[in-house]
C-alpha positions as CSV (number, residue, x, y, z in Angstrom):
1,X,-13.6,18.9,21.0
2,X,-10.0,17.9,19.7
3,X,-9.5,17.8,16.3
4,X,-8.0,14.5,15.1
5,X,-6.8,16.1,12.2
6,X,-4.6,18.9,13.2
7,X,-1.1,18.3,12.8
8,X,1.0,20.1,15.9
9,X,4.5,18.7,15.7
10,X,6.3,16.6,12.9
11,X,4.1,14.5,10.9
12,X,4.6,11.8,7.9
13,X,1.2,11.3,5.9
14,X,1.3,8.1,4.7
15,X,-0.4,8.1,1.1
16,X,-1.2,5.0,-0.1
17,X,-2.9,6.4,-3.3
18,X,-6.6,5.0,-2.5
19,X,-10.0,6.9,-1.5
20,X,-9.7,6.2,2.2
21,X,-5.9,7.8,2.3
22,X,-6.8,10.9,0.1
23,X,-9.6,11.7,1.9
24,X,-7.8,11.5,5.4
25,X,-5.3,14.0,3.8
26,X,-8.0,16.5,2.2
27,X,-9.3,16.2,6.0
28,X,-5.7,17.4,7.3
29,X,-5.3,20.4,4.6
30,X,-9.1,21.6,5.9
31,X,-7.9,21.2,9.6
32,X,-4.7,23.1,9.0
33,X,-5.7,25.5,6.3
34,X,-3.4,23.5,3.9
35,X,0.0,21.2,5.0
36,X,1.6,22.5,8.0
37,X,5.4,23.2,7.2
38,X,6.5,20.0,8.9
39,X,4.5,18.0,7.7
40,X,5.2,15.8,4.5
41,X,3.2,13.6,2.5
42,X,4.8,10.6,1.2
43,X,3.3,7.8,-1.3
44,X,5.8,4.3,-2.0
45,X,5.5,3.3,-5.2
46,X,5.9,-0.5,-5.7
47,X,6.4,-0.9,-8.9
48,X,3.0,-3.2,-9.0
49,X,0.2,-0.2,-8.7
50,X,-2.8,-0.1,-11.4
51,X,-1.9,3.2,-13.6
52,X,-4.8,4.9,-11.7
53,X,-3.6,5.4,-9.1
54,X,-0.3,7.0,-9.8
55,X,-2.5,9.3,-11.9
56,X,-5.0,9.3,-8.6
57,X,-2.1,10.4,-6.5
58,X,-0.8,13.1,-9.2
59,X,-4.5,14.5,-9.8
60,X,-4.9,15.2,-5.7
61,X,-1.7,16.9,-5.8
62,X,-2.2,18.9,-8.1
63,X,-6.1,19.6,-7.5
64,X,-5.3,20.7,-3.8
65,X,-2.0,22.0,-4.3
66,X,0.2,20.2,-2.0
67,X,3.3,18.4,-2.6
68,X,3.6,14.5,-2.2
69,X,6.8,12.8,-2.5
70,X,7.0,9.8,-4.7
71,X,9.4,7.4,-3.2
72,X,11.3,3.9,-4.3
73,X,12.7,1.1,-3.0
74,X,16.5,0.8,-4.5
75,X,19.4,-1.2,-4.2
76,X,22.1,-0.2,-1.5
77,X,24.2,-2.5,0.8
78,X,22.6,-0.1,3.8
79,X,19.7,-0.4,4.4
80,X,19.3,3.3,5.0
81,X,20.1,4.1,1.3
82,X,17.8,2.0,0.1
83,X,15.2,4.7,-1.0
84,X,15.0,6.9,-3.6
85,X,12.1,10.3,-4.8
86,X,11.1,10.0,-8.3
87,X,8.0,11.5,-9.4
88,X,4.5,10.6,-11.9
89,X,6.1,11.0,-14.5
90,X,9.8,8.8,-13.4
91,X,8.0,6.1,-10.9
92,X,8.1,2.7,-12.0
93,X,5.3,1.1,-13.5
94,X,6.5,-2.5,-14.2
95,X,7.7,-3.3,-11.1
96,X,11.3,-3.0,-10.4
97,X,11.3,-1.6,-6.7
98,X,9.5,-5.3,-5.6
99,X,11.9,-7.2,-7.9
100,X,15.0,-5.8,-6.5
101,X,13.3,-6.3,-2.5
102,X,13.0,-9.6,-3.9
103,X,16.3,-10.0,-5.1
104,X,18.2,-8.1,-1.8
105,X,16.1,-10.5,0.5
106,X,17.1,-13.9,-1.6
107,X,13.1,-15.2,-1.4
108,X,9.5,-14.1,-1.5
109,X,7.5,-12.3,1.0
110,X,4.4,-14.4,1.9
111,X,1.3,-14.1,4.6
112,X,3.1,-15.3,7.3
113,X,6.3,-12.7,6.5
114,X,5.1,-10.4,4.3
115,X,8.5,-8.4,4.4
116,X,6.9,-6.2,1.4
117,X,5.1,-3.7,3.3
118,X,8.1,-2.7,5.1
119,X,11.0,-2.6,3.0
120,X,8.6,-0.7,0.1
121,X,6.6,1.4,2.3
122,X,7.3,2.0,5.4
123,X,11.5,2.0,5.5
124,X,11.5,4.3,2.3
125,X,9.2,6.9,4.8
126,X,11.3,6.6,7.4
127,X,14.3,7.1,5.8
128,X,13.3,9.9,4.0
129,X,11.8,11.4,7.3
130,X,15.5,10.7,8.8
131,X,17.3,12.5,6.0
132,X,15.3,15.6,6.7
133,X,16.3,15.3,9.9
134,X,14.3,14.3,11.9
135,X,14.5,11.8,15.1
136,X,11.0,12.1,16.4
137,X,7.5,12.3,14.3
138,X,4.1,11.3,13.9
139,X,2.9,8.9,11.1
140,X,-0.7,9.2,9.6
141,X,-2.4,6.0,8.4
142,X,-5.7,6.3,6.5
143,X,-7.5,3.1,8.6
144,X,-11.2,4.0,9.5
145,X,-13.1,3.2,12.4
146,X,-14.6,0.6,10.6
147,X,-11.4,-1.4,10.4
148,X,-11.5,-3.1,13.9
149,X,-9.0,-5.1,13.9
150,X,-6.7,-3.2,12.4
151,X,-7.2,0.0,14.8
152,X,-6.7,-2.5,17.6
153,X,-3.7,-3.5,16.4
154,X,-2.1,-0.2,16.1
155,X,-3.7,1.0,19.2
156,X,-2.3,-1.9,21.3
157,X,1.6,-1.0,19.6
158,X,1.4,2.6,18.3
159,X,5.3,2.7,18.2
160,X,5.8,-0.7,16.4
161,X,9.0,-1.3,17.7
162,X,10.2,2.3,16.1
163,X,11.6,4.4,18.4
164,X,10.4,8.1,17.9
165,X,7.8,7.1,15.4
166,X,4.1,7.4,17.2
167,X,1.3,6.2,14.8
168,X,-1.6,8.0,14.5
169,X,-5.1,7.0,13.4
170,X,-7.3,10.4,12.6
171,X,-9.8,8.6,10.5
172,X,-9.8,5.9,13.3
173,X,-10.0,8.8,16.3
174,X,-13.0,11.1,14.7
175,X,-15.2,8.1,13.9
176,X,-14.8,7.7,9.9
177,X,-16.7,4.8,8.2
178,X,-16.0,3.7,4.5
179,X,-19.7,5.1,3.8
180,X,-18.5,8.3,5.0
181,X,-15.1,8.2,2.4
182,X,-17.6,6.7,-0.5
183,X,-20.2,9.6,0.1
184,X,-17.2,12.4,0.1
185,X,-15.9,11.1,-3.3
186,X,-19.3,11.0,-5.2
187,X,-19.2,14.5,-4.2
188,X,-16.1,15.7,-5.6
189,X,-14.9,16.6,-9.4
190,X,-12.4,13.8,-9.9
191,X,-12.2,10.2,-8.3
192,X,-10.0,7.0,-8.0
193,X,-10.8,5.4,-11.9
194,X,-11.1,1.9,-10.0
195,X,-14.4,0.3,-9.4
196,X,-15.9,-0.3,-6.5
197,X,-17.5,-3.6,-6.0
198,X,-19.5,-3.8,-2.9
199,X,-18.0,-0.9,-1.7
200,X,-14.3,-2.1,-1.9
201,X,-11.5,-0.8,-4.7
202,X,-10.7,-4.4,-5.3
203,X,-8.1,-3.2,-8.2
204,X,-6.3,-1.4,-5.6
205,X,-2.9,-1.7,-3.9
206,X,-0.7,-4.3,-5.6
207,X,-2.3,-5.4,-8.9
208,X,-2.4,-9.1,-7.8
209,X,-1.4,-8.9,-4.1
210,X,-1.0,-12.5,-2.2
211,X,-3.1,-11.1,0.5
212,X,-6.3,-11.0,-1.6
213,X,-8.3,-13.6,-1.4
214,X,-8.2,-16.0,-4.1
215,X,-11.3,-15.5,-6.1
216,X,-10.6,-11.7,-6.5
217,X,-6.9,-12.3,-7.7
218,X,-8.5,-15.1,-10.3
219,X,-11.0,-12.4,-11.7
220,X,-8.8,-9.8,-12.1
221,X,-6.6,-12.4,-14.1
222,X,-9.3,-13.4,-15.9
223,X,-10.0,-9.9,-16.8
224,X,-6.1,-8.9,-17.7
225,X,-4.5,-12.0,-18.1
226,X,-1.1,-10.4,-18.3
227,X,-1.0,-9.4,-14.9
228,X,-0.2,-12.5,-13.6
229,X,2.9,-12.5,-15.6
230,X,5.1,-10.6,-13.1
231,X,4.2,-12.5,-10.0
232,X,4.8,-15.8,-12.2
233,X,8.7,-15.0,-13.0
234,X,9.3,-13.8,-9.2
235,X,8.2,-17.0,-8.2
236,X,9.9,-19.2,-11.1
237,X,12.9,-16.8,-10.4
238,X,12.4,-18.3,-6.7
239,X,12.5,-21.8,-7.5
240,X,16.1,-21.6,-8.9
241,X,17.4,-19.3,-5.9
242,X,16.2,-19.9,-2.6
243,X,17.8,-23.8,-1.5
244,X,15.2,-24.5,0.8
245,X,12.6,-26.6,-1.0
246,X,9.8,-26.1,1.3
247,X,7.4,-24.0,-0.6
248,X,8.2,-21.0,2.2
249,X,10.5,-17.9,0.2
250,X,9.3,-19.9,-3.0
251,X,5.5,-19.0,-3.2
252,X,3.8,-15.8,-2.4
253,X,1.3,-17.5,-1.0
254,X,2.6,-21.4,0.0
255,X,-0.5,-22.5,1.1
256,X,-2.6,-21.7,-2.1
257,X,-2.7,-21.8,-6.0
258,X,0.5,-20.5,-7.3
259,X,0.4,-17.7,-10.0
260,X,1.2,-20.1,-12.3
261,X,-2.1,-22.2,-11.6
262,X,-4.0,-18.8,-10.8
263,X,-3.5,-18.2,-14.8
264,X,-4.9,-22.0,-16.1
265,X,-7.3,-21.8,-13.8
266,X,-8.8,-18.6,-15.2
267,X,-8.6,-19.7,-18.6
268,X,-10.5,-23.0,-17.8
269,X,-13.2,-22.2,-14.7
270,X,-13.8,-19.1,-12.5
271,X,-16.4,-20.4,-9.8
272,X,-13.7,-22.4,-7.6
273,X,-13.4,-20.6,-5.2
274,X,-15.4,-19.1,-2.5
275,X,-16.2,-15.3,-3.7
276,X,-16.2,-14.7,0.2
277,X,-13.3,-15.0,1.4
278,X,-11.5,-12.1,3.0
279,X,-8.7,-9.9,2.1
280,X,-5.7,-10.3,4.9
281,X,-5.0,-7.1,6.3
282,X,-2.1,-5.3,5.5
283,X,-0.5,-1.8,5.8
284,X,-0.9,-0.7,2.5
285,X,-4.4,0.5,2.9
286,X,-6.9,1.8,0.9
């Protein structure tokens, strides 16, 4: 039987800093009796990440000893500059990377174009892939078996328009359900310091990502109130940049409660809206 974990030929891990991710690459250092020399683990830091996990990413290094590069969007007129490594202790924390994608692009991504993923996650990868040098690689993404709609995606485009970049699914391929990734973390010595609320790290990825369904963004304001203050200046920065007036490049999410109104609305009634709905799927993973 094939191993869906071994790593043969060059190989990006993409880390996202959640249990499902961490576990696929604990799976690839037992396959490969630790990380293959050319292989390389990469995590994006957005600038918009609950503390945990940077510390989450910074514990699994160091408690299986293998190196993950910490990389950042950044300001360059090519676009194949704009990336740079930093580390735990250098990342951003108050997000600058997403202000300045914000700023280069001249509006917000939103569901429909949700330019984020790309330009803070997957370009900094590749670029830092291509500055090794190489042309041609594999790319890991932690999305389990479970995740039906997402596999099918990937497995209908595995390339995704990148030439030499072939997307691989190991979690996917061997047949890994979230009750599989839960049950290997209540096992081990540290964890992910998120909750998990009918088995979902609703804290995770993005603090207040527009792809979360509203009810979760408005109880996680409710619960921190200041989170909401970033994602209200990107979109009253917005309002006085981009000319079209159509709420598209103004809101992160057009067709919903703005930030703004996320805020009041948590200060005045929590039961509006239906607790649900589901997350959109995105890239960024678990």
């Amino acid at each position: 039987m094939t191993d869906a974990f071994k790593i043969t030929e060059p190989t990006c891990i993409s880390f996202s800093g959640g249990r499902t991710s961490a576990y696929m690459l604990w799976r690839v250092l037992q396959s490969n009796g630790g990380l293959p020399a050319e292989a390389v683990v990469c995590f994006a830091n957005t600038g918009k990440e609950d503390e945990a996990t940077l510390r989450f990413v910074e514990r699994c290094s160091k408690e299986w000893g293998v190196p993950i590069i910490w990389l950042e969007y950044q300001a360059a007129i090519e676009p194949r500059d704009r990336w740079r490594v930093v580390g735990y202790k250098t990342a951003s924390r108050i997000g600058e990377p997403f202000r300045l994608a914000n700023r280069q692009k001249k509006y917000l991504p939103a569901a429909p174009a949700r330019y984020c993923t790309v330009v803070l996650k997957i370009d900094p990868a590749r670029y830092y892939m291509q500055s090794l040098g190489y042309e041609e690689w594999d790319n890991l993404v932690g999305i389990r078996a479970d995740e039906h709609r997402r596999v099918a995606k990937i497995r209908a485009n595995p390339s995704d328009g990148k030439r030499g970049i072939e997307q691989r699914m190991p979690l996917a391929d061997a047949g890994i359900t979230n009750a599989d990734v839960l049950e290997f973390w209540r096992k081990q010595t540290f964890d992910l310091e998120l909750p998990l609320i009918r088995g979902k790290t609703m804290h995770g990825n993005c603090d207040l990502c527009f792809l979360k369904p509203t009810g979760q963004l408005l109880s996680l304001i409710f619960e921190k109130p200041e989170r909401a203050t970033w994602w209200i200046e990107e979109e009253n920065w917005a309002q006085t940049i981009v000319h079209d007036k159509s709420s598209n490049g103004i809101y992160f999410r057009p067709n919903a409660p703005s930030y703004a109104q996320l805020l009041k609305f948590s200060q005045e009634q929590r039961d509006m809206f239906d607790p649900n709905e589901e997350a959109i799927a995105c890239f960024c993973g678990d």
